[in-house]
C-alpha positions as CSV (number, residue, x, y, z in Angstrom):
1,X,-14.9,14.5,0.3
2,X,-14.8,15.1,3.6
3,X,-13.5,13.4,6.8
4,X,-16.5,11.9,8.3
5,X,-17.5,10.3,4.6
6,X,-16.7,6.8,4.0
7,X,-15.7,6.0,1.0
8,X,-17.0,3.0,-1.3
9,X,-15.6,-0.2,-2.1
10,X,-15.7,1.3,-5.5
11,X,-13.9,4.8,-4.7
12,X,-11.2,3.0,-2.8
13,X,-10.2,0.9,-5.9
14,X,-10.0,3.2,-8.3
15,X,-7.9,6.0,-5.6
16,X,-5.7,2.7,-4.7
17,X,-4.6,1.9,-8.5
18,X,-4.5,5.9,-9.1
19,X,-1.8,5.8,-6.1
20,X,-0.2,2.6,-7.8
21,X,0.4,5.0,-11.0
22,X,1.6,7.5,-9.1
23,X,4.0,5.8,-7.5
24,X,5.2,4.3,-11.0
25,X,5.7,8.2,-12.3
26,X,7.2,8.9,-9.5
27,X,10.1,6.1,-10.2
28,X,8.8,4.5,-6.5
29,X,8.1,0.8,-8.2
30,X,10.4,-1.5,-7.6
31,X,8.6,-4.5,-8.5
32,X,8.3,-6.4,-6.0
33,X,8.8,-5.0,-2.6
34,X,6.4,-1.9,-2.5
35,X,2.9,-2.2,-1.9
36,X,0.2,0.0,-1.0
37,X,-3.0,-1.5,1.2
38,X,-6.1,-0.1,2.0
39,X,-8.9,-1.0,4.5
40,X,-12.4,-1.9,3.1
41,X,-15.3,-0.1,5.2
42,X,-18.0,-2.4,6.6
43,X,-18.6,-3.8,9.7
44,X,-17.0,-7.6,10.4
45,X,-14.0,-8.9,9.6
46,X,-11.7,-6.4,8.4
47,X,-10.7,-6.9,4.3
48,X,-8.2,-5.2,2.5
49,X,-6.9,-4.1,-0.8
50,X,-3.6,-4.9,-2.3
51,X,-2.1,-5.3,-5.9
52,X,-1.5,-8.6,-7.2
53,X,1.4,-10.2,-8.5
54,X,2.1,-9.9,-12.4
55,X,1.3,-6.1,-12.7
56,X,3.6,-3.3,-13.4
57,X,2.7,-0.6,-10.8
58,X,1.4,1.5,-14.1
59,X,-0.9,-1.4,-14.8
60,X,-3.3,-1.9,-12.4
61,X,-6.5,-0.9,-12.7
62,X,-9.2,-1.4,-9.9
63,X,-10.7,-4.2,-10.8
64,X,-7.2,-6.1,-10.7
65,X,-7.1,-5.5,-7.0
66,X,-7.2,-8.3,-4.3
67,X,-9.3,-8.1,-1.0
68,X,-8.0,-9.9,1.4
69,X,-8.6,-10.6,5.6
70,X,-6.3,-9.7,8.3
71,X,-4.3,-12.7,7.7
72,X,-3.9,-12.8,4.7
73,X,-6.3,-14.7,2.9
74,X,-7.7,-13.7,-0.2
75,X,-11.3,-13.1,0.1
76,X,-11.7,-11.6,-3.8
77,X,-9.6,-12.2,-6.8
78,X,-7.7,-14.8,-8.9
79,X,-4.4,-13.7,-8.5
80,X,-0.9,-14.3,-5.7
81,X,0.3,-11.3,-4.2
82,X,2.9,-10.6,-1.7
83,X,1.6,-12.5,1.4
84,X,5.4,-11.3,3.3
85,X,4.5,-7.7,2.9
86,X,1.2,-7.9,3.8
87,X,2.3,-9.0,6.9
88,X,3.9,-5.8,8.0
89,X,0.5,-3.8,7.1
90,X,-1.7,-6.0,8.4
91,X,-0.3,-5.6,12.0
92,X,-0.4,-1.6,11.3
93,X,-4.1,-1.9,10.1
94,X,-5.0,-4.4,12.8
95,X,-3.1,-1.9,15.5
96,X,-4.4,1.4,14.1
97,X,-7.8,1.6,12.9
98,X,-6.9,5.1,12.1
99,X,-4.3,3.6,9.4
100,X,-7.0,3.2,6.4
101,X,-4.1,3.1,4.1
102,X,-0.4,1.5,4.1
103,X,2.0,2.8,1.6
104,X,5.2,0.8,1.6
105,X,8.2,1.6,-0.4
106,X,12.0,0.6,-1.2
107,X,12.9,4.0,-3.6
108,X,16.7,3.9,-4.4
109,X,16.6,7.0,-2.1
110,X,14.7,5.7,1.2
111,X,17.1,2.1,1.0
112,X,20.6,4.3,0.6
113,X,19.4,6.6,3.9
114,X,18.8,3.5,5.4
115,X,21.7,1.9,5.0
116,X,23.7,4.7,6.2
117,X,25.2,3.8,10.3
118,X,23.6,7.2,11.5
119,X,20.9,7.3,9.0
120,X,19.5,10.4,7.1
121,X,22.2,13.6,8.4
122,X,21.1,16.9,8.7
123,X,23.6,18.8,7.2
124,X,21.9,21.8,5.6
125,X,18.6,23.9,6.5
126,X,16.6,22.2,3.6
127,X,17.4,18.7,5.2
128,X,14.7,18.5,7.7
């Protein structure tokens, strides 16, 4: 696909719960704190995707996705999700409309670098 296409409401599902399963291969799930959003073309307000609560990350499925508005109200769906994290995307979707997705994550690796005083160290030439 190229740049200029937009992608459908449909499309956007099914890559957003293909990136969910990814993440869940790739041991990135931590069940609660990591979230992916994506933006929802159309003109108006602006509506989002985001996973719901109750879901393992290699669960979802595109229909089990919630739409909801920059502040967090759900627009589509029957189900809770994290309305905390949201908050931290919806200010980098509402400041960037560049940003079509959000991809948040708390891997064992990303939370020990960060607790770390001078964060990650470059210490050999494959390090940066």
């Amino acid at each position: 696909m190229s740049s200029k296409s937009i992608q459908t409401e449909t499309e956007l599902r099914r890559d957003l719960a293909a990136a969910y399963r990814l993440a869940a291969m790739l041991g990135w799930e931590d069940t609660l704190y990591t979230h992916f959003s994506v933006r929802l073309p159309g003109a108006g307000t602006p509506r989002f995707l985001i996973n719901p609560f109750g879901l393992m990350f290699d669960e979802i499925c595109a229909s089990d996705l919630v739409v909801v508005d920059a502040e967090g109200k759900i627009l589509e769906g029957n189900a809770d999700y994290n309305l905390a994290g949201f908050t931290i995307h919806s200010a980098v979707h509402m400041a960037r409309d560049d940003a079509h997705c959000v991809m948040h994550t708390h891997t064992t690796a990303g939370m020990a670098t960060a607790a770390c005083d001078d964060g990650l160290l470059m210490l050999n030439q494959i390090s940066t």
